[in-house]
C-alpha positions, -999 to 999 in steps of 0.1 A, spaced: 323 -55 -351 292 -39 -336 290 -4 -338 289 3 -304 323 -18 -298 336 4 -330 325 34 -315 343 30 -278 374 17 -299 378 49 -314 371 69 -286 393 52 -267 423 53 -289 413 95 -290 417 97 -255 445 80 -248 457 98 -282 493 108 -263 500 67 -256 492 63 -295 515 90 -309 542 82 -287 549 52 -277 579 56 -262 567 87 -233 569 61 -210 604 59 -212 619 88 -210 627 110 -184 603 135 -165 607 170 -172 615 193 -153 590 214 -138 592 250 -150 604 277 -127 578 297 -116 576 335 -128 564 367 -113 540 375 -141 526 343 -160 516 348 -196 478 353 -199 458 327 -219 460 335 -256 430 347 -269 412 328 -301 383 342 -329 365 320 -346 341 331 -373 311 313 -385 293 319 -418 255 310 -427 250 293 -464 277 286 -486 264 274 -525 287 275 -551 264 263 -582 239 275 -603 238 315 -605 270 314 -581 287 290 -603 280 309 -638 290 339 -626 326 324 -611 333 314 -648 322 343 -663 346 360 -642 366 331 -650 384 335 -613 376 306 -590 375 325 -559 356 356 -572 326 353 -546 352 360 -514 374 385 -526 352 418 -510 355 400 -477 384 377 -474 410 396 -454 383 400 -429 379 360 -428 419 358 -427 420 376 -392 405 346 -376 423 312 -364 394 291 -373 362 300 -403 332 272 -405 308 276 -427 279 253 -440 289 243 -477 252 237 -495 267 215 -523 289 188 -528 321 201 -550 323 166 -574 320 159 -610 311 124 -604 278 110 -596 240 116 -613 212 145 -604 185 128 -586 165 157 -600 157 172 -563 134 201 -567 169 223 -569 202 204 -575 233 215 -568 269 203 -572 299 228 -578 325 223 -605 360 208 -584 378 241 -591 355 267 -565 375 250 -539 402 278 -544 369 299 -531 368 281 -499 406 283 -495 404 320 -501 378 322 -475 406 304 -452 375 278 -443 390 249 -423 356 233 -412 327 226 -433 291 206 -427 278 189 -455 249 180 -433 221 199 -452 198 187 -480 218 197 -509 248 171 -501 231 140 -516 215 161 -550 239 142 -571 239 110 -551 265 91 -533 292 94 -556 293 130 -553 290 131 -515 320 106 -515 341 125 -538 334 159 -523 343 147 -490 373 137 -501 384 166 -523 376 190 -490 400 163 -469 426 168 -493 426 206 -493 431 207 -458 390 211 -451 378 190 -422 343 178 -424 316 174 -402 281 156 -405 287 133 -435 305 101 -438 307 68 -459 283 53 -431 266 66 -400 295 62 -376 318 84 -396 283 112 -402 277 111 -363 314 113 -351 328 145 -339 353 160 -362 381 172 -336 402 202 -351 432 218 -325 442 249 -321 477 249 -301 464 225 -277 426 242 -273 404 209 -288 373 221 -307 347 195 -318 319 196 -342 286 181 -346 262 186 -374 231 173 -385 198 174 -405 161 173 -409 152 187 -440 142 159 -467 151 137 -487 156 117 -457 172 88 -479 201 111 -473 206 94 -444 238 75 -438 235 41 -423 259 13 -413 271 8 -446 256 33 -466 273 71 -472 250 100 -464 248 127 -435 234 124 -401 199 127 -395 188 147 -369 171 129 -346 170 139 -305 173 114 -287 208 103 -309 217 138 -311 216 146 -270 241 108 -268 266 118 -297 267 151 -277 275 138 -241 303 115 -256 318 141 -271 321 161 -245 349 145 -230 369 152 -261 368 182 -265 376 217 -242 347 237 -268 320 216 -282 297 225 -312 263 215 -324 253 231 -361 217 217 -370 204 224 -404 170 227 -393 139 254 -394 115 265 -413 127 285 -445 126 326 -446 114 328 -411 128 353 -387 125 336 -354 131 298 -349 101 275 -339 91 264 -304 101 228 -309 139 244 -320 143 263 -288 134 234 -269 162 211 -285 185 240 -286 184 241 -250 186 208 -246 218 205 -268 235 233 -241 216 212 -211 238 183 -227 272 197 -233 270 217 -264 287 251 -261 276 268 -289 250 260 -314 248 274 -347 220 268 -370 212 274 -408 190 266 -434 163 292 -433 186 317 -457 173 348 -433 188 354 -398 176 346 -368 180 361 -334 213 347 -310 204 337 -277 226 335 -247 212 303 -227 229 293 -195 262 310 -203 267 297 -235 249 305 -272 227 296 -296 228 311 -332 193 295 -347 200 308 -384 230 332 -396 213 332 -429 231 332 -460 266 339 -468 270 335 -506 240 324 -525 220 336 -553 183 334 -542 160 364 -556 143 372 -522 157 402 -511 162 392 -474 181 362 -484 209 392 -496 217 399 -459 233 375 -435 254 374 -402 289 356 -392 294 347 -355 323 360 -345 333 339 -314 359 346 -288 376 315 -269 403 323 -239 416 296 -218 401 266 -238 358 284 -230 340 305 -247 338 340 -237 319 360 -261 295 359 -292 282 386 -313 267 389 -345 284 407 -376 260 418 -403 273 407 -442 253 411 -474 251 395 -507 261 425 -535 247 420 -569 278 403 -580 273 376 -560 301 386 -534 301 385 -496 309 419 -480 308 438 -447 276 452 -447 273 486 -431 245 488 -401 207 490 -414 193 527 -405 171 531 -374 135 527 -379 117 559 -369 99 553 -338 62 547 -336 45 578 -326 71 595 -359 54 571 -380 18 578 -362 26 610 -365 33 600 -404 4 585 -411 -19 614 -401 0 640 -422 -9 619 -453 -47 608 -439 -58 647 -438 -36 659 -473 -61 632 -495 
C-alpha cells in the first residue's frame, strides 16, 4: 500500500475514532439533552510541564548504581513533577540492552532498570528524536521504544519506519486531545527512518510544515519539539526563528526545542510559544552552564493554551534535578563602571 494511501487510512480511522470504538452508537437512543443550569461549571484548568535533556548513561548511569536506587536522579524534584497532568521530556538515550555501539563520538544507551526514573518523574511523553537514539543501532531503538510503550510512556519522533517517526503521537486528557511532533537534524543522518527501515524523523521543512497541517485536525493543542541548534549557544539562530514561525504559521501551538544543553529565550509569536532550548534537565556534562536548565510550565483551559512561563532547575553535584532558586541581579552598569574605576586608581 503506498504510503500516502496508509497515511489517509489511519487518519481516517482517527477521526472517525467514535464509529471505530463503538460500533453500535448508531443504534441506540439519543440522549437527552442536559437541563440547563444557572451557573455552568468553568473549563477545567490543565499544567503541563516540559523538561530540556534527559540522559540516563555514562556519569548519570554510574552514579544511579552506586546509589544503587533506579530513580535517584528525580527524587529532589519529583513531587513538583507530580503536580502536573501531563510531564514530556526529551529522553537522550535509548533504555535497551540489545543492539551494538556504533562508536558515535559519545554513545549512550541506559541499563532497562532507569525506567523506574522516568516513572518517578511521572513522564508520560517522550521524543527519541535526537542524535543519541540510534548510538547502539536499531535494535536498541526498537527495544527502547517498546520498553517505554510498555510502561505506559508514549513516544514521539521514532518508529520502525518513517510513517510511524512522522505520525503524531495523540495522548488525551479527559477529552482535551494533545499531539506531538518531534524531529531532528543533528547527524548521523543514517538515523533516519525510512519506509522500511527504523530510525527517527528527520527534520526537514518542507515535510515538517505537511505532517504539521495534518495534524492539526486531530488535535485541540498541537506540538512541534525540534532537536535542533547549535550547541551551548544562548539565543537560537536566524534560520531557527524562521522555521519556528513557520511551525506556529502552520498550526503548531507550542514549540519546544532542545539540544543545545543551555537555555534559550521563550518567545511569544502570534499568541502562541516557542521555547528554542530549555537546556538540560539531568545530564552530567562538565560545562558549568549545562548545570542550569528550565521546564515549561504550560497552562491549557478549554482545550487552548493560555499561558507559558519558564521555571529555572539546576543540575546538583549528585546528579539530581532540583528547583533552582532565582540567579542574583547583576549590578547595573554604571555600579560596575563605577567598579572598575575604584580598582583602575588603587594599582
Amino acid at each position: 500500500m503506498p504510503r500516502w494511501t496508509r497515511t489517509a487510512t489511519l487518519a481516517g480511522l482517527i477521526l472517525a475514532g467514535v464509529s471505530v470504538l463503538d460500533p453500535l452508537g448508531s443504534t441506540r437512543p439519543p440522549l437527552s439533552p442536559p437541563k440547563p443550569t444557572s451557573s455552568p461549571t468553568a473549563p477545567r484548568e490543565y499544567t503541563l510541564l516540559f523538561l530540556g535533556d534527559i540522559m540516563l548513561s555514562r556519569g548519570v548511569g554510574a552514579k544511579i548504581k552506586s546509589e544503587s536506587d533506579w530513580a535517584y536522579p528525580f527524587h529532589e524534584i519529583a513531587s513538583t513533577l507530580r503536580t502536573a497532568d501531563l510531564v514530556y521530556a526529551n529522553l537522550e538515550c535509548p533504555i535497551s540492552d540489545q543492539g551494538r555501539d556504533l562508536h558515535h563520538l559519545y554513545s549512550f544507551r541506559a541499563d532497562p532498570r532507569a525506567m523506574a526514573g522516568l516513572k518517578e518523574a511521572s513522564v508520560r511523553v517522550v521524543s527519541q528524536a535526537n542524535n543519541h537514539t540510534y548510538d547502539w543501532g536499531p535494535a536498541a531503538l526498537l527495544d527502547s521504544l517498546e520498553r517505554l510503550r510498555a510502561a505506559g510512556i508514549r513516544v514521539t519522533g521514532a518508529g520502525q519506519n518513517d510513517l510511524e517517526a512522522h505520525f503524531p503521537t495523540i495522548v488525551d486528557l479527559d477529552g482535551v486531545r494533545l499531539a506531538f511532533l518531534a524531529y531532528v537534524d543533528v547527524p548521523p543522518p543514517e538515523a533516519t527512518a525510512g519506509v522500511e527501515r527504523p530510525g527517527v524523523a528527520w527534520l526537514e521543512p518542507a515535510r515538517v510544515l505537511a505532517d504539521i497541517r495534518f495534524a492539526r485536525p486531530l488535535a485541540d493543542v498541537l506540538v512541534v519539539c525540534p532537536h535542533w541548534g547549535v550547541e551551548y549557544a544562548p539565543k537560537p539562530t536566524r534560520e531557527q526563528v524562521k522555521l519556528a514561525h513557520a511551525m506556529i504559521d502552520a498550526g503548531a501551538d507550542l514549540v519546544v526545542g532542545s539540544h543545545p544543553h543551555v537555555p534559550e529565550p521563550l518567545e511569544a509569536y502570534h499568541g502562541r510559544w516557542i521555547a528554542y532550548s530549555l537546556g538540560n534537565f539531568v545530564f552530567d556534562q562538565h560545562n558549568s552552564a549545562t548545570h542550569r536548565g528550565l521546564m515549561l510550565k504550560v497552562t491549557a483551559r478549554a482545550r487552548h493554551v493560555t499561558a507559558a512561563t519558564l521555571v529555572p532547575i539546576a543540575i546538583n553535584r549528585s546528579l539530581q534535578a532540583t528547583l533552582a532558586p532565582p540567579e542574583p541581579p547583576k549590578p547595573a552598569r554604571r555600579v560596575l563602571a563605577a567598579q572598575k574605576i575604584r580598582a583602575t586608581r588603587a594599582k
